[in-house]
N, C-alpha and C positions, 0 to 999 in steps of 0.2 A: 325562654326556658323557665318552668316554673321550679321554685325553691320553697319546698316546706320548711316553716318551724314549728315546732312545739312550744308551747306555750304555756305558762304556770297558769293552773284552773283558779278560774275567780268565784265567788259567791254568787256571783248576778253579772248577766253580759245583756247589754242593751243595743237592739241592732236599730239606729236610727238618731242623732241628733240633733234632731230639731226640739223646740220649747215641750215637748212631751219628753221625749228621752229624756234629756238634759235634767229636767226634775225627777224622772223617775231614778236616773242616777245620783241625784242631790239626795232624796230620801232615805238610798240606798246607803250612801256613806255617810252621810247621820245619825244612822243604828249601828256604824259600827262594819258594814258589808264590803269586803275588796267587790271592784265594779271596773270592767270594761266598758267602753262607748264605742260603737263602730258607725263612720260614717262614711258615706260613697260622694257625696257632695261637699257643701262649706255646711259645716259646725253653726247649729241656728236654726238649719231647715226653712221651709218654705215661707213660716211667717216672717221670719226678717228680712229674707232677700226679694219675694216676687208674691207677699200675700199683705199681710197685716200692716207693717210699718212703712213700706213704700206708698203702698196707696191710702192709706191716713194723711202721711204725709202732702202726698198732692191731690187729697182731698181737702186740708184744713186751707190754704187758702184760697181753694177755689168756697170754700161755705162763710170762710171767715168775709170777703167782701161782699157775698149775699146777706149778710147781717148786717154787715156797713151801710150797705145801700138803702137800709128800712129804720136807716136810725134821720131824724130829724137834727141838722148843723153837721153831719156827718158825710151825708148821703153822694154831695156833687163834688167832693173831694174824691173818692172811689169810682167815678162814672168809666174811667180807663180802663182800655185792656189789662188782664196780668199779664206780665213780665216772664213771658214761658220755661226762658235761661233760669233765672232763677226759683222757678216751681222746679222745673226739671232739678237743677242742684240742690235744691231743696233735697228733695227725693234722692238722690245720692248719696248727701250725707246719713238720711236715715236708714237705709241700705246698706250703711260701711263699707259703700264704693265696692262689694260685692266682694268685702275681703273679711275673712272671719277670726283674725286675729285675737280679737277683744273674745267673743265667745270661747276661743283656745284656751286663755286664760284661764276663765274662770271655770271651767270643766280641770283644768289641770291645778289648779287654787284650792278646788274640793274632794282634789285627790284622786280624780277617777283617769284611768289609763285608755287615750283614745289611739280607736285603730282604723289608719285608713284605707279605704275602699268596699269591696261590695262583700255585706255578710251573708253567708246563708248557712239555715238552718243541717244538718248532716248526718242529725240521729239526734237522738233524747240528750238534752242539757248540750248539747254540741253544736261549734259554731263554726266554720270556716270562714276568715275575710280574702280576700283578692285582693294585695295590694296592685297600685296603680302599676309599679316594674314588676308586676307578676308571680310576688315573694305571696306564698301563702301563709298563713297563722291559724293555725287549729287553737281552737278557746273551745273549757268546758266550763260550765256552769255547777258548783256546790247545788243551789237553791234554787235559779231561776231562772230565765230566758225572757228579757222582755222586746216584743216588738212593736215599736213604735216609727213605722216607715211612712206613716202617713194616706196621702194621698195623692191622685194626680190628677191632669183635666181631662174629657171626655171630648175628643174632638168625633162627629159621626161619621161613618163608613159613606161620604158620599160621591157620586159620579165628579172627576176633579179635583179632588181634597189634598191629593198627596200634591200635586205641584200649584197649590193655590199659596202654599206657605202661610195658613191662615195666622192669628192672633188667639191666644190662649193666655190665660190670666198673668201666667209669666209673660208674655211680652207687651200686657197692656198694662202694667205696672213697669216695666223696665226699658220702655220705649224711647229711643233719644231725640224723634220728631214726632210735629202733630201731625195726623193724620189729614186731607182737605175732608175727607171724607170718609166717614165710620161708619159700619152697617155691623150692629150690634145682635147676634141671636141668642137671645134668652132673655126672659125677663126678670130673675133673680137677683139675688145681693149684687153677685161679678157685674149681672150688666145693669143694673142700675147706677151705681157706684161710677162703674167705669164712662157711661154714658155721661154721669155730670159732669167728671172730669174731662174729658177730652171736648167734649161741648164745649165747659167754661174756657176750654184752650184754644178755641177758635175752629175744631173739625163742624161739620155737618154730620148730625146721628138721624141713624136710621136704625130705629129698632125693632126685631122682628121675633113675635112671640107666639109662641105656639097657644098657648091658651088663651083666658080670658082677660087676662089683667099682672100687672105687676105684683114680686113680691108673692107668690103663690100661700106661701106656708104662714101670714100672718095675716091679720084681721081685715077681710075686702075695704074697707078705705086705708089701711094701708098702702096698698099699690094705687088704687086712686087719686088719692092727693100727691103722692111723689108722681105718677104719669101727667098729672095736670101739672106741676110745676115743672116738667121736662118739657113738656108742651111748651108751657110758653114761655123757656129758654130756646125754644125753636127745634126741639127733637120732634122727630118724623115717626110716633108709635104704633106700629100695627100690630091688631094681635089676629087669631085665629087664625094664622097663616104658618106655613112650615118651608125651609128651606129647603130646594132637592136637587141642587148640583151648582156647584161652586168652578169658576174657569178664570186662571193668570194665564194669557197666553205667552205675554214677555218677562220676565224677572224683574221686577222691578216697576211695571206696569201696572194698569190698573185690575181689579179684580172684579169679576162678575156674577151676582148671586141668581140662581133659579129659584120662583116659588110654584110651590102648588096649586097657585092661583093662575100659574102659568107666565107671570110680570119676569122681569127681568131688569135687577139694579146693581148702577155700576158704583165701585168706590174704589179709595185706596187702599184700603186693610179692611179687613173683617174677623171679628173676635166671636168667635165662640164661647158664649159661657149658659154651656148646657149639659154641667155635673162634673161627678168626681168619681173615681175607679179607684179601686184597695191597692199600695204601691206594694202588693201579694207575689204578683207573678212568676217572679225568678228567686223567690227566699227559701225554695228548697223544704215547703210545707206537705212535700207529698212524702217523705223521709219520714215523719212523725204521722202519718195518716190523714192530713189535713188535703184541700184542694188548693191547688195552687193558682193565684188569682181573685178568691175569693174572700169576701168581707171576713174576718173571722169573730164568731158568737163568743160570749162573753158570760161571767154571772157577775153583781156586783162588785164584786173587787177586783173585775179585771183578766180574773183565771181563765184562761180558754177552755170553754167545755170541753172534758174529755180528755184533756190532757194538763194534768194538773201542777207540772213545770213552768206552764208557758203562760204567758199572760201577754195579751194585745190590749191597749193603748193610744187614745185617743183615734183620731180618722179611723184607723184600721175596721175598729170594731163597730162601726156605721152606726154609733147609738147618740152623739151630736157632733156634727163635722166644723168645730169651733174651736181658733186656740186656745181659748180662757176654760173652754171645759175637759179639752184633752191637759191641760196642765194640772184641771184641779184631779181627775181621774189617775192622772200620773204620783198626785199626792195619798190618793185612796191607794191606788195599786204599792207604791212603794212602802207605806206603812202595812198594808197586806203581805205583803212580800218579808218587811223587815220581822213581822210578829210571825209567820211559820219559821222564816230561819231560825227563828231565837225560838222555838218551843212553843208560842204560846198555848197554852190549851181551849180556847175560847176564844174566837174572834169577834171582835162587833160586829157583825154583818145585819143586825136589825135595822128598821129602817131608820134612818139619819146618824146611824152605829157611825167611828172611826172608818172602820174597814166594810163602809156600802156607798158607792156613788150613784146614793139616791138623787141629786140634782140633776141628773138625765133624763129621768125620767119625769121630776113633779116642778124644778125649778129654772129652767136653762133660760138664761140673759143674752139677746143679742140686740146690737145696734147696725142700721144701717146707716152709714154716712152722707146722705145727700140732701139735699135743698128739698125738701124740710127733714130733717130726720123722722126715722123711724127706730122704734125700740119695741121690744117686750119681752114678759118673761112669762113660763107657764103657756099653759093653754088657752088658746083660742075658744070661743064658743061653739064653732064647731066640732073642734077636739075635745070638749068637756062634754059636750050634749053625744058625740059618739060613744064615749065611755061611759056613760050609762047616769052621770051626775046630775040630780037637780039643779039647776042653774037661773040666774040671773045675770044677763050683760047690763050694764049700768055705764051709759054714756055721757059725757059731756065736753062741752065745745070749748077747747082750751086759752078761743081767744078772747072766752069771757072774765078770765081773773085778771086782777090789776096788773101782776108781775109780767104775763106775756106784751100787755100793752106797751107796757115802760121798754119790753125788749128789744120791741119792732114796732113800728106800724105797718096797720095793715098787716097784721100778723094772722095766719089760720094754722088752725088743729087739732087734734082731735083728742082725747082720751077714753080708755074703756078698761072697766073691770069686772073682772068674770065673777062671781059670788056663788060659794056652796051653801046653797039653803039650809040642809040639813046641819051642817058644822058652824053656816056664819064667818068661815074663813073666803080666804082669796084663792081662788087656782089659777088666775090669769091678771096680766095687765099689758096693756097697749096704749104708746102714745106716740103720734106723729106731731111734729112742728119744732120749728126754728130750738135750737139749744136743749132739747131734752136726752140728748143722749145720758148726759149725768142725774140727769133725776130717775134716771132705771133702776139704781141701786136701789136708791129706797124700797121699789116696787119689787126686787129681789128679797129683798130683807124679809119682808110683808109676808110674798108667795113659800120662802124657802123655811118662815118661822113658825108658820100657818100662825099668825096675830089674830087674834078674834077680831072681828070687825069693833066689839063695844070696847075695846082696849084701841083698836085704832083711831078711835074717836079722840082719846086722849092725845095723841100726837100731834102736836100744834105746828103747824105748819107756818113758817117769817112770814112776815107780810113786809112788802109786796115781792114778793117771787113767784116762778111759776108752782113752787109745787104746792101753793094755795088750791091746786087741782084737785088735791086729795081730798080736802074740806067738802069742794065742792062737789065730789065725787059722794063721800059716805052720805052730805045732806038731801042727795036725790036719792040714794040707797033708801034714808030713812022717810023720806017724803017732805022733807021739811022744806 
């Protein structure tokens, strides 16, 4: 039987706490805003339990003995399997064992009042949650409505799917065995990522990509050298092929993929990581005039078009599906949010303003984690040369500076920066090989400060490190 209460109206109710909410509620009471949190799951959201921290986790030491292995007096001490027990607990503890105590805290440390179970939207500034024993709570919102529900995996409509019990990002990060045998579809972040991992664990991968290459959205040798080095970790990469009916006949048995090639491959699990869907569909967006299900549009600070209460928040509003950028967007939207509560009359919304989450659009950093990394920030040359800029791609081969030598031997990889002729700025940078994840920042600093190139020049880069790459980067720019 359900049991309404009413409930004292807050400033700002945020339906969703994962690392988006959670800072949009941080900002929120910062300025001063009473703030509700409603969550349906564990407080944390996707990335701590089945996205970001679990599979770092049992990615770092699957890359960390890949770097062992290329160090010279190092190398034959690391020739051994890993220790699966403890990758696996590894990954546990970084997970909090799938208990979100710690997160509790600190959302009730900063004062915001969490509500459990499923929010949805019920009319303007209005929220209802469904607690788990079926007590309802009506919340209204003073100011704002933020929703930050995320997102979730795409598994396809295919012949078999529902009792194949396939693999979706949550269960290929929260997995308590190695698979003998992994048939990975897609060739993006998830299944790259997830292919080194379970690889370096001991499965057999078999991956099967519908296009031409790995890594779609970043620079064609990006997914080239991370496919060659999957290769000869011994994954099985095929592309141009599409999966079209998937069969477990026994529980517990093995699974059988169809392609459109008409082949037919058996394994023990099989992970789909082929996208993400808006966690929209039951939030009750048809109440306010919205589609329910669907991505929702946004203008810089977050506001949902057309309804100027509401503001969506990271995943939701499809503009970069990345935790580090739906948190910093949760930092634009809550400083937005905090400046109409308070009156502002003028908001920054110009570009790189307080209140414009211009780095969606001109600066977005991602790394992928595997043998050899991949990074970059900005645009591609293809993405610059479509948007209509003069450009210059400016390449060079990463294992020519001292610092990557000293890394590894027998080190490969690549660098690439995009150049606006007309400005002499940076709109893009790309680099694949062994340890570059942490030199992106730089290249974010670079892309997101537009640095003139002749002021980059001044930026001396340690020697010997890799990011001697830069040096070597502007001195092909300049011809020297």
């Amino acid at each position: 039987m359900t049991h309404a209460v009413e409930s004292v109206p807050y400033d700002v109710v945020v339906i969703g706490a994962g690392p988006v909410g959670e800072n949009v509620a941080d900002r929120a009471r910062a300025a001063g805003l009473s703030t509700a949190i409603v969550e349906s799951e564990l407080i944390g959201g996707e990335c701590s339990y089945w996205a970001c921290m679990p599979s770092k986790a049992l990615l770092r030491p699957v890359v960390a003995r890949a770097d062992a292995r290329r160090v010279p007096g190092l190398a034959a001490a690391v020739q051994g399997p890993l220790d699966t027990a403890a990758v696996l607990a590894h990954r546990d503890t970084y997970a909090s064992h799938w208990k979100d105590d710690g997160q509790v805290a600190w959302l009730e440390g900063i004062g915001a009042d969490i509500f459990r179970g499923k929010g949805r939207l019920t009319g303007p500034k209005a929220v209802t949650v469904t607690a788990p024993d079926g007590t309802e709570h009506r919340l209204t919102a003073r100011h704002a409505v933020a929703v930050c529900t995320g997102s979730r995996a795409v598994v396809p409509d295919l012949p078999g799917i529902d009792g194949a019990r396939p693999w979706t990002s949550r269960e290929a990060t929260s997995a308590k065995e190695v698979p003998g045998r992994l048939v990975v579809v897609g060739g993006g972040v998830v299944g790259v990522e997830m292919a080194t991992v379970w690889g370096a664990l001991g499965a057999q991968i078999t991956m099967l990509v519908r296009g031409k290459g790995l890594l779609p959205r970043m620079e064609p040798f990006a997914g080239e050298l991370v496919a060659e080095a999957l290769t000869e970790a011994g994954a099985d990469i095929r592309t141009g092929v599409s999966a079209t009916s998937v069969e477990r006949p026994a529980p517990g048995g093995p699974v059988t993929v169809g392609l459109d090639n008409g082949e037919r491959i058996e394994a023990d699990e099989i992970l789909f990581a082929t996208g993400r869907a808006p966690r929209t569909d039951d939030l009750g967006l048809e109440t306010v005039g919205l589609k329910p299900g669907s991505w929702l549009t946004v203008d810089d600070s977050c506001q949902v078009e057309g309804v100027p209460w509401l503001y969506a928040v990271g995943d939701v509003n499809h503009r970069a599906l990345l935790t580090h950028q739906g948190k910093y967007q949760a930092r634009i939207a809550g400083a937005a949010i905090a400046a109409r509560a308070l009156g502002v009359p003028l908001l920054e919304t110009d570009r790189w303003g307080a209140h414009a989450a211009t780095a969606d659009h001109a600066a977005v950093p991602q790394v992928v984690f595997t043998d050899p990394e991949a990074a970059s920030v900005g645009l591609t040359l293809a993405e610059a040369e479509q948007a209509g800029h003069r450009v210059r791609a400016v390449d060079h081969d990463l294992a020519a500076v001292a610092g990557s030598g000293l890394y590894a031997d027998g080190y490969r990889g690549r660098a690439r920066m995009i150049v606006d002729l007309d400005r002499e700025i940076l709109l893009g940078v790309t680099f694949v090989g062994p340890g570059i994840g942490e030199l992106l920042h730089s290249a974010t600093i670079a892309v997101a400060g537009e640095v003139p190139l002749d002021r980059l020049w001044h930026a001396v880069p340690a020697y010997p490190t890799i990011s001697e790459i830069w040096l070597r980067l502007l001195e092909t720019y300049r011809g020297n």
